[in-house]
TORVONU-290167 format. One record per residue (C-alpha): residue number from 1; x, y, z. Coordinates in nm, 3 decimals, decimal comma, padded with zeros to 5 digits. Example, Ala and Ser with C-alpha at 12.3 -4.5 7.8 and 13.67 -1.06 7.14 Angstrom:
REM residues 2
- nr;c1;c2;c3
- 1;01,230;-00,450;00,780
- 2;01,367;-00,106;00,714
REM end
This chain:
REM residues 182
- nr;c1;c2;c3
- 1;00,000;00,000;00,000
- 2;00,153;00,339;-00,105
- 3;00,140;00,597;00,123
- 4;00,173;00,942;00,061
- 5;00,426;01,214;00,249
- 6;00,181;01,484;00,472
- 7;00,243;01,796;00,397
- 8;00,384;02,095;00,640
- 9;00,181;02,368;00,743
- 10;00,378;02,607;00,450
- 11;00,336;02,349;00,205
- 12;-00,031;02,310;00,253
- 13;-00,025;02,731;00,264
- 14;00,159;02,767;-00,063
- 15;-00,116;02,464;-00,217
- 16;-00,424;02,677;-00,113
- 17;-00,250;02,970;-00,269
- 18;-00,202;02,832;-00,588
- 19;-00,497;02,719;-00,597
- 20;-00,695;02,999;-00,532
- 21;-00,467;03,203;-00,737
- 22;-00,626;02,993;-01,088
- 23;-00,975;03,040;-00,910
- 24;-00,933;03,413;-00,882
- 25;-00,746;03,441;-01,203
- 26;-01,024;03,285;-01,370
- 27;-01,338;03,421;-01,215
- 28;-01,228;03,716;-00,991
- 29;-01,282;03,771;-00,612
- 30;-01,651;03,787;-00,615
- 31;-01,703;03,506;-00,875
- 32;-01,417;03,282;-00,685
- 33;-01,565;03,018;-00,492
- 34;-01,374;02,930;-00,144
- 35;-01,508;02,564;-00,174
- 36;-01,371;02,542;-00,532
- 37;-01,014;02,663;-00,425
- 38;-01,057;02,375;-00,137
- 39;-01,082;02,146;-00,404
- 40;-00,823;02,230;-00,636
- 41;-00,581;02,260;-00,357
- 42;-00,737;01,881;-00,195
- 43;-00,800;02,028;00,157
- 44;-01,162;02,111;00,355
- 45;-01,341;02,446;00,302
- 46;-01,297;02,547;00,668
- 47;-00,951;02,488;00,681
- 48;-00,882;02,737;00,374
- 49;-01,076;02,947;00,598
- 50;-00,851;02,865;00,942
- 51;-00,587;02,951;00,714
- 52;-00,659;03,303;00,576
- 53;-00,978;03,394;00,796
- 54;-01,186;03,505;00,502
- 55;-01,192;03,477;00,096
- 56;-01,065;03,869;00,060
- 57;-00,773;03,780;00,312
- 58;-00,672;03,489;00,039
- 59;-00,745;03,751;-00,272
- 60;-00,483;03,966;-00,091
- 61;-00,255;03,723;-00,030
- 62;-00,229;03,586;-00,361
- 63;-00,243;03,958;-00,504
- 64;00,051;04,005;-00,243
- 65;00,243;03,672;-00,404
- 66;00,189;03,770;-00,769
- 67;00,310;04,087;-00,742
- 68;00,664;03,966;-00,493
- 69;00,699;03,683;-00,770
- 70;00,743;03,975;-01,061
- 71;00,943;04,201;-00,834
- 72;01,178;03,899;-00,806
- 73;01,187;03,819;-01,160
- 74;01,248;04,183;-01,218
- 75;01,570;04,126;-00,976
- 76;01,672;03,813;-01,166
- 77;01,669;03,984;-01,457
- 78;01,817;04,309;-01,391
- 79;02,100;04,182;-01,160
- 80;02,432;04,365;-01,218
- 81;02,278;04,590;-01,474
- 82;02,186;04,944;-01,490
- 83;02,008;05,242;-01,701
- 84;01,879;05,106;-02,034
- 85;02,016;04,795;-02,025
- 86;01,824;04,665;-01,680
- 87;01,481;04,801;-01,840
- 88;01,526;04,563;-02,139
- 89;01,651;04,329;-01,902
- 90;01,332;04,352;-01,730
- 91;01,115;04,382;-01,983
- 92;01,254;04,053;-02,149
- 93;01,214;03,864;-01,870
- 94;00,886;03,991;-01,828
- 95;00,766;03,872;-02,206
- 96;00,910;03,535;-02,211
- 97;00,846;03,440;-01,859
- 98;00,522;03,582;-01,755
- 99;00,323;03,668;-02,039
- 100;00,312;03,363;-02,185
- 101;00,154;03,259;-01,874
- 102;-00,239;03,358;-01,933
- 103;-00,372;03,269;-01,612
- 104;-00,024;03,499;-01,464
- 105;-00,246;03,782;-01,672
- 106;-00,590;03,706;-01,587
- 107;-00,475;03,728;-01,228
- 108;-00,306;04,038;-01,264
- 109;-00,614;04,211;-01,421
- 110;-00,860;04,046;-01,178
- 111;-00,638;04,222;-00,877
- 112;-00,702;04,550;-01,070
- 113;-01,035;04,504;-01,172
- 114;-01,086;04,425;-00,780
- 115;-00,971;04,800;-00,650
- 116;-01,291;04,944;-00,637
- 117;-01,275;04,787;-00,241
- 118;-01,025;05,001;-00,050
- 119;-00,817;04,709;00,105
- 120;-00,790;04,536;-00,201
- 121;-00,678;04,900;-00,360
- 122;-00,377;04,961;-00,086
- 123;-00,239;04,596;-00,171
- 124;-00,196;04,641;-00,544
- 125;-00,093;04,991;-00,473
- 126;00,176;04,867;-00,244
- 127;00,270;04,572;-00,483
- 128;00,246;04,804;-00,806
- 129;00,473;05,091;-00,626
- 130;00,708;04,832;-00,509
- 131;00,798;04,752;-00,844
- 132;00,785;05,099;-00,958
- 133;01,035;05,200;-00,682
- 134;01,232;04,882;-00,772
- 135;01,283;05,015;-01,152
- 136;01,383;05,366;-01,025
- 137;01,615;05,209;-00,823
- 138;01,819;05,004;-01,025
- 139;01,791;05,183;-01,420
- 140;01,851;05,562;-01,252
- 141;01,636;05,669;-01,528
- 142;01,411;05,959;-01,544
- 143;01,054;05,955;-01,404
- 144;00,936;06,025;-01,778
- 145;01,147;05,667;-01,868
- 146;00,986;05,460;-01,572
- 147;00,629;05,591;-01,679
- 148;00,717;05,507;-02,008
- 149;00,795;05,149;-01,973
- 150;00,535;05,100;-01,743
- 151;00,309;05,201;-02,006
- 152;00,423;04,985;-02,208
- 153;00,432;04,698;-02,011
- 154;00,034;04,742;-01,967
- 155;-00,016;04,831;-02,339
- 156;00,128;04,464;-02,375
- 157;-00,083;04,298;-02,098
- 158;-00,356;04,481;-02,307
- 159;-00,248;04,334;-02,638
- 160;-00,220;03,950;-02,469
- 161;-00,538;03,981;-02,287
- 162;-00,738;04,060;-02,665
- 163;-00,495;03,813;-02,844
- 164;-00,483;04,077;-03,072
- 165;-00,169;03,903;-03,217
- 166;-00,415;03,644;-03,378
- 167;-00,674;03,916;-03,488
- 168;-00,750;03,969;-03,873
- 169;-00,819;04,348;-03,769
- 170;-00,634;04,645;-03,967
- 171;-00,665;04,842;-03,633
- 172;-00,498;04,523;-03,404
- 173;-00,209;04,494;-03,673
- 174;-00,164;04,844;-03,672
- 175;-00,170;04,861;-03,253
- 176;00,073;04,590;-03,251
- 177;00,320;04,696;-03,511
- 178;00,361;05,015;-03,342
- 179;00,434;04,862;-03,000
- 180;00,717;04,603;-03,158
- 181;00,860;04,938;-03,309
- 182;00,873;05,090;-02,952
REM end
């Protein structure tokens, strides 16, 4: 009879998160349902619950992951690099790592769609500006620079979201060609 390893406390933490992250990423906090993300991650409702107190608590925390796991990547990335070459260093990493990742994107644009509630707000604010700070930090570049390829960065995010890569539409081609030019 095989048995099967039981799983620490932070193991069964980091399983819940996961799995609520797909739930959230694919139906949003108020369409997420706490007894699916049980599922998924193969423990009881009420211990999600013992874990992270309510279903917003979890949305947070998984809001709070996403955005440490790109400020991470963004460290990977831009490690002994500076100015110019750290944003494209960034920016890379950001398009082949996370991008192709469409739940990564659906999550991301559930945690914005999600800041009409004030709490919700203050932890992508904190996430976003932590990454804003971040790139500051390590390209030295000018405020107008950072804005820039932020922008860009959520003109893409835009683009994936529509699969406007794979649209016969004059306007899509025309949206995307002048983003690859940028």
């Amino acid at each position: 009879m095989a048995t099967t390893a039981r799983k620490t406390a932070e193991e069964r933490r980091e399983s819940v998160l996961d799995a609520a992250f797909e739930e959230f990423a694919q139906r949003g906090l108020d369409g997420a349902s706490t007894e699916a993300i049980a599922a998924r991650a193969g423990i009881s409702q009420p211990y999600v619950f013992r874990l992270f107190g309510t279903k917003k608590e979890l949305f947070k925390a998984v809001i709070s992951r996403c955005f440490r796991e790109t400020l991470e990547l963004f460290q990977r990335a831009a490690e002994g690099k500076r100015g110019e070459e750290a944003l494209e260093a960034m920016g890379a990493a950001y398009k082949t790592e996370l991008l192709p990742d469409r739940l990564r994107l659906q999550g991301q644009l559930q945690a914005y769609a999600a800041c009409a509630d004030p709490e919700i707000r203050a932890v992508v604010r904190d996430g976003y500006g932590d990454l804003v700070t971040y790139v500051e930090r390590v390209s030295g570049l000018p405020p107008d620079r950072v804005s820039a390829f932020f922008a860009i960065g959520m003109l893409v995010n835009v683009i994936v979201a529509m699969d406007l890569n794979d649209l016969n539409e004059p306007w899509a081609a025309r949206l995307v060609e002048g983003f690859k030019s940028t």
